[in-house]
C-alpha positions as CSV (number, residue, x, y, z in Angstrom):
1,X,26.7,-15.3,4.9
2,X,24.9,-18.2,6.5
3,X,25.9,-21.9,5.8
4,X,23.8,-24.2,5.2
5,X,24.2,-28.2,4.3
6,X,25.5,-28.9,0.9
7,X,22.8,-31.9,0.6
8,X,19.9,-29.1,1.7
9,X,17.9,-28.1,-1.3
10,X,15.5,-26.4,1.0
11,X,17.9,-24.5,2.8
12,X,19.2,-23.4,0.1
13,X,16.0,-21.8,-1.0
14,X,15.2,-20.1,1.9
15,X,18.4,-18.6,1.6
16,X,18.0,-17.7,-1.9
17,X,15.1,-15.8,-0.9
18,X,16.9,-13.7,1.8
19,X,19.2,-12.1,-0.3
20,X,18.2,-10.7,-3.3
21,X,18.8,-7.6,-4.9
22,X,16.8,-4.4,-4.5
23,X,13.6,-3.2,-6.8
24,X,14.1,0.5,-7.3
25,X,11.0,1.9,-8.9
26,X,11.2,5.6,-10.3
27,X,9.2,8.3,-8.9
28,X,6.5,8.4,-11.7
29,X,5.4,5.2,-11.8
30,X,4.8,5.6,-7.7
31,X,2.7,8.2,-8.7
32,X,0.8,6.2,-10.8
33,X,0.4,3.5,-8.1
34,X,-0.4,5.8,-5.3
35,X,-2.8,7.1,-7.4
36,X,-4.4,3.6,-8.3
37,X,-4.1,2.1,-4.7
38,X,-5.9,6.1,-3.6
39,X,-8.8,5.5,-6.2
40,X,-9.2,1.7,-4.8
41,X,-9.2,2.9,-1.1
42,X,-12.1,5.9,-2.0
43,X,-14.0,3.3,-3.5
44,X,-14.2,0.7,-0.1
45,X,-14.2,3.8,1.9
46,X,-17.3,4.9,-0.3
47,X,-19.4,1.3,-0.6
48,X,-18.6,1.2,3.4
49,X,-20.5,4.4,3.9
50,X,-23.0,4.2,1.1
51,X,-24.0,1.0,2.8
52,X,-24.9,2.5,6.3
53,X,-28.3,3.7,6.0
54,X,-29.8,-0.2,4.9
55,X,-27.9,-1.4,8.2
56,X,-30.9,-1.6,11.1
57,X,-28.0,-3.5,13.7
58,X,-25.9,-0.4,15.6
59,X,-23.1,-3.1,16.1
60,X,-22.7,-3.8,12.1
61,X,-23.0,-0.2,11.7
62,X,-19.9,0.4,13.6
63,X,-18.7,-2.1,12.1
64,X,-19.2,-0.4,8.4
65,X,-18.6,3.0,10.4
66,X,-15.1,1.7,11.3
67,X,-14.4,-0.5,7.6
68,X,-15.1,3.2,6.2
69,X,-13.1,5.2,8.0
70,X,-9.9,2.7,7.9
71,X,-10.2,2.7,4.0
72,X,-10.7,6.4,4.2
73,X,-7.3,6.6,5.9
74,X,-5.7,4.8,3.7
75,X,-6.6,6.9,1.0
76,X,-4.7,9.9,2.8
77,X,-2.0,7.8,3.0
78,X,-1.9,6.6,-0.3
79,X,-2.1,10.0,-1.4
80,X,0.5,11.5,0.8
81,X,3.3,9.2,-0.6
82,X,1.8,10.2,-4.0
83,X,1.8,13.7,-3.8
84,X,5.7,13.4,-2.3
85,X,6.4,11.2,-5.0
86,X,4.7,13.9,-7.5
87,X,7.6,16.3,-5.8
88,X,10.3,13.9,-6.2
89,X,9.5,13.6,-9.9
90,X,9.3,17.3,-10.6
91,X,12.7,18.4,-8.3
92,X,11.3,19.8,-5.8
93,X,12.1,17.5,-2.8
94,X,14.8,15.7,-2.8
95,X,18.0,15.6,-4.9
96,X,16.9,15.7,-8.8
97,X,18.5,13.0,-11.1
């Protein structure tokens, strides 16, 4: 445990804020927030592409090009964890509660 001055109110925040206890959240509701953060992702990924044929400049349309394709990689991500999370849920990966 670190020390810190009894007369330190600071410290002692900062030290409050290194040890806390762990969020557990169950493996439906991370499918329900993968799912939310996928949707979110699709819909950058989409108004960064939909937006590429009013753009006349080739460097701000590798700029959108690039915006587009980041957000569309985080949509396969954000789907990924939910579709393992899906298989956490229904028993098939991992050990079942």
């Amino acid at each position: 445990m670190v020390s810190t001055p009894r007369g330190d109110p600071a410290g002692r925040f900062l030290l409050a804020l290194c040890y806390h206890r762990r969020m557990q959240i169950s493996a439906a509701i991370a499918v329900w927030l993968c799912a939310a953060f996928a949707l979110m992702c699709l819909g950058f990924a989409y108004t960064a592409f939909s937006g590429l044929a009013t753009l006349t400049d080739s460097a701000e349309r590798e700029l959108s090009l690039g915006y587009g394709w980041f957000w569309t990689f985080l949509f396969f991500i954000a789907a990924l964890f939910g579709v393992l999370s899906w298989l956490m849920k229904v028993g098939k990966l991992g050990k079942p509660e």
